[in-house]
VOGU-3710 file (C-alpha; in Angstrom, 3 decimals, decimal comma):
1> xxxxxxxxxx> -0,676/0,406/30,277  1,162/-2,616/31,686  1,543/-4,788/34,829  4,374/-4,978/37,810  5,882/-7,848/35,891  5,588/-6,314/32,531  7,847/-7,987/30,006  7,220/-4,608/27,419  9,836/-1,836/29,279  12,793/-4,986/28,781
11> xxxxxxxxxx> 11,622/-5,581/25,114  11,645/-2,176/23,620  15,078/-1,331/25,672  16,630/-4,311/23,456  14,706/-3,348/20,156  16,035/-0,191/20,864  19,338/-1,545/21,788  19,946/-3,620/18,426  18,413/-1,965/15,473  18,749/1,013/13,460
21> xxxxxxxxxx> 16,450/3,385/14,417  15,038/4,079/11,433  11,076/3,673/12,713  9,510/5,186/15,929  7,208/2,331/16,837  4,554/2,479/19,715  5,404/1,493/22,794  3,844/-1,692/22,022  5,322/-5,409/21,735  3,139/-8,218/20,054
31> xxxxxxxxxx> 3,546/-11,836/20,752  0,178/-13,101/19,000  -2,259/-11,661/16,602  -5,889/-13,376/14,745  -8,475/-11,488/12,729  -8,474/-8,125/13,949  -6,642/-8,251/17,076  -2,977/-8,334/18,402  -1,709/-9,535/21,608  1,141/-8,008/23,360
41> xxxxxxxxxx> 3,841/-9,808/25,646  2,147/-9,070/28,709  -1,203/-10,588/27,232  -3,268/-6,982/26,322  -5,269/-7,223/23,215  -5,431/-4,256/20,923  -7,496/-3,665/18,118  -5,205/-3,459/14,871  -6,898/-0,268/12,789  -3,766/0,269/10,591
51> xxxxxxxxxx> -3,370/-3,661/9,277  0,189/-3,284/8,348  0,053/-0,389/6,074  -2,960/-2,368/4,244  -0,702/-5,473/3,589  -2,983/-7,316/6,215  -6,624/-6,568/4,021  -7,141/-9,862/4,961  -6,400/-10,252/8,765  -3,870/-11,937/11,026
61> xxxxxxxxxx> -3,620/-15,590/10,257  -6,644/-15,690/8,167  -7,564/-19,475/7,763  -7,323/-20,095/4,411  -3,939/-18,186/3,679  -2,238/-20,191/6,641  -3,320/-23,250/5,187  -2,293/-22,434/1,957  1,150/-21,447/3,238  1,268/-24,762/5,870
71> xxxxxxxxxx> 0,845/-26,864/2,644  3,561/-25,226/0,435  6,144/-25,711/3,339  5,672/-29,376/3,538  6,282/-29,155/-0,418  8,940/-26,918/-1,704  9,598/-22,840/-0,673  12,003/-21,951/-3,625  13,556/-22,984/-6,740  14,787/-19,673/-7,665
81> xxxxxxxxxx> 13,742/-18,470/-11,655  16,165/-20,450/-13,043  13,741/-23,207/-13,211  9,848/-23,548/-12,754  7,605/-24,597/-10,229  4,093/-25,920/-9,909  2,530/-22,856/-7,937  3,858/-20,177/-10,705  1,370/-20,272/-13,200  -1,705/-20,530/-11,247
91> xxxxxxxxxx> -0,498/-17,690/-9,495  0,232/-15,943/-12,445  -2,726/-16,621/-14,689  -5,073/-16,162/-11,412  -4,100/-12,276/-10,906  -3,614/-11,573/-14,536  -7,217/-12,434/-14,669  -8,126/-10,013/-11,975  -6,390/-7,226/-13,413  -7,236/-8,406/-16,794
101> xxxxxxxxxx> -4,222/-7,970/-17,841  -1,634/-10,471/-20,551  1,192/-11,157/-18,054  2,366/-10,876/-14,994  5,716/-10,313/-13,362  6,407/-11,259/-9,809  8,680/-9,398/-7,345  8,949/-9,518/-3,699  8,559/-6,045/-1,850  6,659/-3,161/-2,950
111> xxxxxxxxxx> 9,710/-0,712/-3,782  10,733/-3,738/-6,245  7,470/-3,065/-7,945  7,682/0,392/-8,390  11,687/-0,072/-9,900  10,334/-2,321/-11,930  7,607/-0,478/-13,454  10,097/1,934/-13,720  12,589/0,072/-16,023  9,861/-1,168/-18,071
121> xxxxxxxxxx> 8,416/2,106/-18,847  11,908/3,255/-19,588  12,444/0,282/-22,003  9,225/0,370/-23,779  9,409/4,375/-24,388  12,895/3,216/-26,084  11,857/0,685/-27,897  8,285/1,463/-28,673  7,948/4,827/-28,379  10,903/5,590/-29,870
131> xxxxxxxxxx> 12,145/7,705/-27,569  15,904/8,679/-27,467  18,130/6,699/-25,865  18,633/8,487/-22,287  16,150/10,675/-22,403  12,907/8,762/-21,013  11,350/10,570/-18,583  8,422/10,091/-16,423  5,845/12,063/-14,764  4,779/12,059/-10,665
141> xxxxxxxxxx> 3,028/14,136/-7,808  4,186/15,933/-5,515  3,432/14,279/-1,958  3,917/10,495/-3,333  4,703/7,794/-1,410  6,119/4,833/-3,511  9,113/3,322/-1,723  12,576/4,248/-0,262  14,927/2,903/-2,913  17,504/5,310/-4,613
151> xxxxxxxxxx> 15,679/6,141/-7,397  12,106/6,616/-6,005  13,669/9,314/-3,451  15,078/10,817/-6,053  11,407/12,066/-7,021  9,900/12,325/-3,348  9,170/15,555/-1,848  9,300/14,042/1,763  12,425/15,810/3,003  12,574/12,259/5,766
161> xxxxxxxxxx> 12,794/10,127/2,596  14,907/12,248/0,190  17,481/14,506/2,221  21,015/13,661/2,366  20,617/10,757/0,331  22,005/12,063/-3,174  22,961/12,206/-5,587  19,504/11,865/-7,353  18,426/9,814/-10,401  17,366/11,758/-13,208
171> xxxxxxxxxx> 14,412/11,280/-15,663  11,507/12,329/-13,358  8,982/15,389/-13,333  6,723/16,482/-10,359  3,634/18,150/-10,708  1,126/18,678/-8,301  -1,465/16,275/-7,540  -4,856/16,714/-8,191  -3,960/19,310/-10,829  -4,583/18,025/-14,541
181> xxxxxxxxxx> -3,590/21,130/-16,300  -0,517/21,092/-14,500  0,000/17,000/-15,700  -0,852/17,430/-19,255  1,241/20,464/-19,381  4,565/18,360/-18,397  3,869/15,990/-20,865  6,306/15,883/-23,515  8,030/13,736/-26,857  9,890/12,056/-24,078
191> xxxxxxxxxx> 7,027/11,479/-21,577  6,679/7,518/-21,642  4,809/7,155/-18,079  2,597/8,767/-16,023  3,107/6,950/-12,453  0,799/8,198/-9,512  -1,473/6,514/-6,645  -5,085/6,534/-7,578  -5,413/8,032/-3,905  -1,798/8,849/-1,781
201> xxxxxxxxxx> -1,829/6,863/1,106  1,437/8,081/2,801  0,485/12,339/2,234  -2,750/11,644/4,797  -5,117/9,323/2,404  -5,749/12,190/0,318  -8,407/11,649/-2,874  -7,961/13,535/-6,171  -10,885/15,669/-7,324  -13,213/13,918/-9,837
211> xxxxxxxxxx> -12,548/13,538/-12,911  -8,475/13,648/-12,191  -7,756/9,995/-13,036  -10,295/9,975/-16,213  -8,199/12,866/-17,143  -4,949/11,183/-16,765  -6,189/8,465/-18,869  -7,442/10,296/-21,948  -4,067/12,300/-21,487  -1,860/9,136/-21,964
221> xxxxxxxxxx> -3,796/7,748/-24,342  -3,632/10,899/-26,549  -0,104/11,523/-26,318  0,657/8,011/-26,097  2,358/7,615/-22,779  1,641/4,412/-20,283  -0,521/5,576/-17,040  1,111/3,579/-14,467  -1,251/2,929/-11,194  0,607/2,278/-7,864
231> xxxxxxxxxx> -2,207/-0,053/-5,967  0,156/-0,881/-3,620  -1,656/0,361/-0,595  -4,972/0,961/-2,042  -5,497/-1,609/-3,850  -7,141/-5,504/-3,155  -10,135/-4,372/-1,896  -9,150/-1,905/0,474  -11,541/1,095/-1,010  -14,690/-0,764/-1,886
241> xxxxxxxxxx> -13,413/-1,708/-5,584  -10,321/-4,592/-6,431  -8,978/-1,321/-7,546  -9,252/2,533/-6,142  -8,857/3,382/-9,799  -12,004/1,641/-10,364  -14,137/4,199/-8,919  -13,562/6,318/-11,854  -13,863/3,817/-14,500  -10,255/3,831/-15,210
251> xxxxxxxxxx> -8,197/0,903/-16,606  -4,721/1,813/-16,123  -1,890/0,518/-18,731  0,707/-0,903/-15,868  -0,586/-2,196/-11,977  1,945/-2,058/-9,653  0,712/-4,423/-6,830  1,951/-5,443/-3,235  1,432/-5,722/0,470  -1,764/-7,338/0,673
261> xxxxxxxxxx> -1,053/-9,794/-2,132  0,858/-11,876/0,130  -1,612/-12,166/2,865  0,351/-10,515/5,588  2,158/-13,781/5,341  4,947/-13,577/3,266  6,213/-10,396/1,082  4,841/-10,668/-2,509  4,611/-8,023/-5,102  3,913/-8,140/-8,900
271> xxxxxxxxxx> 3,523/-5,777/-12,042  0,756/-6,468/-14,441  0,687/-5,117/-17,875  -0,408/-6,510/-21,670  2,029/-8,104/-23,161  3,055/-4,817/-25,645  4,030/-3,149/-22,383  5,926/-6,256/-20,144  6,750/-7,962/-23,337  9,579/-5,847/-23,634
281> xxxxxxxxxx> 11,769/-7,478/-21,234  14,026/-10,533/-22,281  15,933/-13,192/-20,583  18,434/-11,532/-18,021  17,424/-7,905/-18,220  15,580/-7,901/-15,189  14,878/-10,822/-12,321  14,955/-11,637/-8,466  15,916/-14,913/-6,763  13,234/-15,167/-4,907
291> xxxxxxxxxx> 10,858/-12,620/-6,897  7,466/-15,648/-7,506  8,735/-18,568/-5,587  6,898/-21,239/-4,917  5,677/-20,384/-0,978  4,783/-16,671/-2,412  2,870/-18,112/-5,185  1,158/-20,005/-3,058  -0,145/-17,467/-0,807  -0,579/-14,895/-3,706
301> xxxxxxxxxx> -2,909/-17,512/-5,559  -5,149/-17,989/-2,511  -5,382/-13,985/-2,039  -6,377/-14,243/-5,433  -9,251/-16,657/-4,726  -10,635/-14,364/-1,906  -10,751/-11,548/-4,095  -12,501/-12,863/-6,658  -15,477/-13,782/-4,484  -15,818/-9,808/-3,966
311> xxxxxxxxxx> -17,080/-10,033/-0,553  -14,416/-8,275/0,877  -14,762/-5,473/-1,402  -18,597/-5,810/-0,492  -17,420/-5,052/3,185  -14,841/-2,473/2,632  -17,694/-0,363/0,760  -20,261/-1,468/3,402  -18,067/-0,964/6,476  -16,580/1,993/5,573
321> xxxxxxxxxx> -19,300/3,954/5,171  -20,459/3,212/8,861  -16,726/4,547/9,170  -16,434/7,662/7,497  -19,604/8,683/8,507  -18,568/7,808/12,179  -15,538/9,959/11,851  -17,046/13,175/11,294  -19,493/12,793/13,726  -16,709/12,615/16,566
331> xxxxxxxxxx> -16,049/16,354/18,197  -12,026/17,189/17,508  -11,943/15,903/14,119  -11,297/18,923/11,141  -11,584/16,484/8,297  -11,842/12,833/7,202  -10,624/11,402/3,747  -10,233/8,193/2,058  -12,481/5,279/0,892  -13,887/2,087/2,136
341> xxxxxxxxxx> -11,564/1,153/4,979  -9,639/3,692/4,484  -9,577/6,977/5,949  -6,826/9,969/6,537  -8,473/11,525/10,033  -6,962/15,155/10,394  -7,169/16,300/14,327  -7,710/19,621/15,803  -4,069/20,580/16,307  -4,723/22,608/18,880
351> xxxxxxxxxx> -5,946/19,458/20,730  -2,359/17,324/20,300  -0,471/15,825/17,464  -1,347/12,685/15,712  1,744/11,098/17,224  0,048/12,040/20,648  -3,505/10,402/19,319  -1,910/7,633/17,890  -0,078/6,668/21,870  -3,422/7,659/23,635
361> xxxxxxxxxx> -5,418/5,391/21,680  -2,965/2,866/22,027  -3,643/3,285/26,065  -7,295/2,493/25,285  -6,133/-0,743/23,322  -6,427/0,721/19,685  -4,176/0,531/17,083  -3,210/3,355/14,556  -0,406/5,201/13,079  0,127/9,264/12,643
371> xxxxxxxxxx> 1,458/10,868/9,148  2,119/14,783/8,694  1,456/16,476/12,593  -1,833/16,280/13,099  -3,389/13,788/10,814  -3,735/9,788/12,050  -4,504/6,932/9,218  -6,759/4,201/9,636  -6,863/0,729/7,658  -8,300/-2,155/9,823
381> xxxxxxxxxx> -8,649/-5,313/8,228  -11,358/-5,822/5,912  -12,294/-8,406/8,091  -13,189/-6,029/10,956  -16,962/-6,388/12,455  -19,666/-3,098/12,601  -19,263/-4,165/16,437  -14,701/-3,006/16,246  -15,544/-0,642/13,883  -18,486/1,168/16,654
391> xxxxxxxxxx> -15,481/0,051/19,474  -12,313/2,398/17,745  -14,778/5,120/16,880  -15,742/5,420/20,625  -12,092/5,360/21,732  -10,724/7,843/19,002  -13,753/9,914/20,573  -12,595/9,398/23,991  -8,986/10,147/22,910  -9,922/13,752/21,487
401> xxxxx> -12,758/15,079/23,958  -9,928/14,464/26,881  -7,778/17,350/27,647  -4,041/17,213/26,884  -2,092/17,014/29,987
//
């Protein structure tokens, strides 16, 4: 995998010498990246099929994000919410729009997003609902993914995220996902949300049956309780729709956004909700210091832009057909989920583990990440040609006709 005068052995040794080791990366170092490819220090290109857990929908260094970022650094990069900036409300107003939603609220990371949807739903079941003080409670899956903070543990099932980090926070039901009966029995008078991914990216890219999310909606609706959808990692374009909820006509009350809405450039994450939902925070109860600033905004407004042209969802739908029906095609695999340029790949285990896939293909200068023993999870950049597409499909082929050694 590397030359005599390979910088890559000396680089992991001191990543490995100076961090927690709380990932288990690929033996792989990049030093340079465009479009759809990385470089490494020793100057091997790989092709990048897991685009940063979907944050990079867009590519490395796409064009029009850089330059969007190179102005707003000769300008101003934060002012902190204590005052207001010129990028905010163009960012703002731009991805209301998209999610036609009132307002807006801008956070940094993810996790952020998720607590914040949290606290919101909490307030508005106490203030709207009318729900006693204490006793909000709100519904999940079993299998979700939705951060690593405290609280979101505290309703994981992933014994990695959630063991030996008590005690838990309270206010949180699991019920199987997938399984409607099993929602809409949990629901109760102090039910105020209903928070899920429209498909779990972290469990193996695993799609409810149809129907499930229509279901959820008519649920909340009746019993009036917000359906909060975690687009985090499948949303902005990455199935074919803006939205993976979209495919079943669903308009959720609450988006909780990230990853890809800062281009792969900066970290930029928002909720978006009408303003009977987000209008019940006030001035102090919740904020970030650098939650919207003015080099996020910037890069989140020009995301913005590129979404509303749809070609990118055009491609993901386009491209990821050619995909998924690549996948199953390829001799080794047992099953292949997902949606546009997405796609949860589970391997004959008697063949190796997806950790072992995941290091082979990185041999063959492919790049993709395992989840759950056998089962590998591929998100290349929406940006990604039929040409890379046809080149990863003929390497993860290579990969699982070999025999392990």
């Amino acid at each position: 995998m590397t030359t005599v005068d390979s910088r890559t052995p000396e680089a992991l040794a001191d990543a490995e010498r100076w961090t927690a080791h709380n990932y288990h990366p690929l033996p792989v170092v990049i030093a340079d990246a465009e479009g759809a490819w990385v470089t490494d220090v020793d100057g091997r290109r790989y092709l990048d099929f897991l685009a940063g857990y979907s944050a990079l929908n867009f590519g490395h260094r796409h064009p029009a994000l850089i330059a969007a970022a190179h102005a707003q650094l000769d300008r101003v990069t934060l002012t902190s919410r204590a005052f207001v900036h010129d990028q905010f409300a163009t960012f703002c107003r731009g991805l209301a729009e998209l999610c036609d939603k009132d307002l807006v609220l801008p956070m940094n990371t993810g996790a952020e997003a998720v607590e914040t949807a949290i606290k919101v739903a909490r307030k508005w079941g106490y203030q709207v609902k009318g729900v006693p003080d204490g006793r909000a409670n709100i519904i999940v899956a079993e299998n979700n993914f939705h951060g690593r903070t405290t609280t979101i543990v505290s309703f994981s099932t992933d014994p990695d995220a959630r063991d030996d980090f008590g005690p838990y926070t309270p206010g949180f039901t699991i019920v199987p996902y997938g399984d409607l009966d099993a929602l809409t029995a949990a629901i109760d008078e102090h039910t105020v949300a209903v928070l899920l991914e429209p498909i779990q990216g972290e469990a193996g890219v695993l799609v409810p049956p149809a129907g499930y999310l229509a279901g959820i909606r008519a649920a909340c609706t009746d019993r009036n309780v917000l359906m909060i959808a975690d687009e985090i990692q499948s949303g902005l374009g990455r199935t074919g729709r803006t939205f993976a909820i979209e495919h079943e006509g669903v308009v959720p009350d609450m988006y909780v956004l990230g990853k890809a809405l800062g281009g792969g450039i900066v970290p930029v994450s928002a909720v978006a909700a009408n303003r009977d939902v987000l209008g019940v925070l006030k001035p102090g109860e919740h904020g970030s210091t650098f939650g919207g600033n003015p080099l996020a905004c910037a890069v989140g407004a020009e995301v913005v832009k590129l979404l509303r042209t749809g070609d990118f969802q055009e491609r993901s739908a386009k491209l990821g057909q050619r995909l998924h029906e690549g996948l199953a095609e390829i001799g080794g695999v047992r099953a292949v989920r997902g949606r546009g340029l997405w796609a949860g790949v589970d391997i004959d285990p008697g063949l190796m583990t997806g950790r072992q896939a995941c290091e082979r293909l990185a041999e063959r200068g492919v790049l993709v990440k395992d989840t759950h023993g056998s089962t590998i999870r591929l998100a290349p950049p929406l940006v990604i040609t039929e040409e890379e597409i046809d080149l990863a499909l003929g390497k993860i082929g290579e990969v699982l006709s070999a025999r392990t050694s």
